[in-house]
C-alpha positions as CSV (number, residue, x, y, z in Angstrom):
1,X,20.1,12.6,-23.0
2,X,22.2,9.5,-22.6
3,X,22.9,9.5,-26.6
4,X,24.0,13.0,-26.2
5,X,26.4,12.1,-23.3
6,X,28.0,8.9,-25.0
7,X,28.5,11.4,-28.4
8,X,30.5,14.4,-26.3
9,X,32.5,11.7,-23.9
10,X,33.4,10.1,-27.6
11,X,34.3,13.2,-28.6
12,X,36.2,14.6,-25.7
13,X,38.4,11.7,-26.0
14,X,38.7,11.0,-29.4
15,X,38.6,14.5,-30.9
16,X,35.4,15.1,-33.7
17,X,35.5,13.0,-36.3
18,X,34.6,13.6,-39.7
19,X,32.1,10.1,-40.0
20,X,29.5,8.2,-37.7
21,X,28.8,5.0,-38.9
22,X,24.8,4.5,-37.1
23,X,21.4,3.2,-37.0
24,X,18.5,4.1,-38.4
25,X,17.6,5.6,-35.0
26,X,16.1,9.1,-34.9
27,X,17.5,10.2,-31.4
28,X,21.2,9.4,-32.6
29,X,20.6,11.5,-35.3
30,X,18.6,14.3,-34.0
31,X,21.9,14.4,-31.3
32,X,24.2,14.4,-34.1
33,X,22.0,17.3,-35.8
34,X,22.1,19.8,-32.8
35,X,25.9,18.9,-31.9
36,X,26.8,20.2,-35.2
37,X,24.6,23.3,-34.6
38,X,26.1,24.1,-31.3
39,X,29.9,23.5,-32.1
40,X,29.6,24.7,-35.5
41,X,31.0,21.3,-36.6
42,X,30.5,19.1,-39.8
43,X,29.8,15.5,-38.5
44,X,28.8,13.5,-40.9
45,X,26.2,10.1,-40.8
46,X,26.1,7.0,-42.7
């Protein structure tokens, strides 16, 4: 859960962006994945 904390504290603060620059790490993306689905966002990874 901490991944998932760091990524809505980011975006509390900084508003959503549109690009995540991360690793190949499956948890940060899997937490990128199911943020999209619940705030109907577009986040994109690279």
């Amino acid at each position: 859960m901490s991944a998932q904390s760091f990524l809505i504290k980011a975006v509390e603060n900084n508003g959503t962006p549109e690009l995540i620059s991360i690793d190949k790490s499956g948890s940060n993306k899997h937490v990128i994945r199911v943020y999209n689905k619940r705030s109907l966002s577009k986040i994109e990874t690279r």
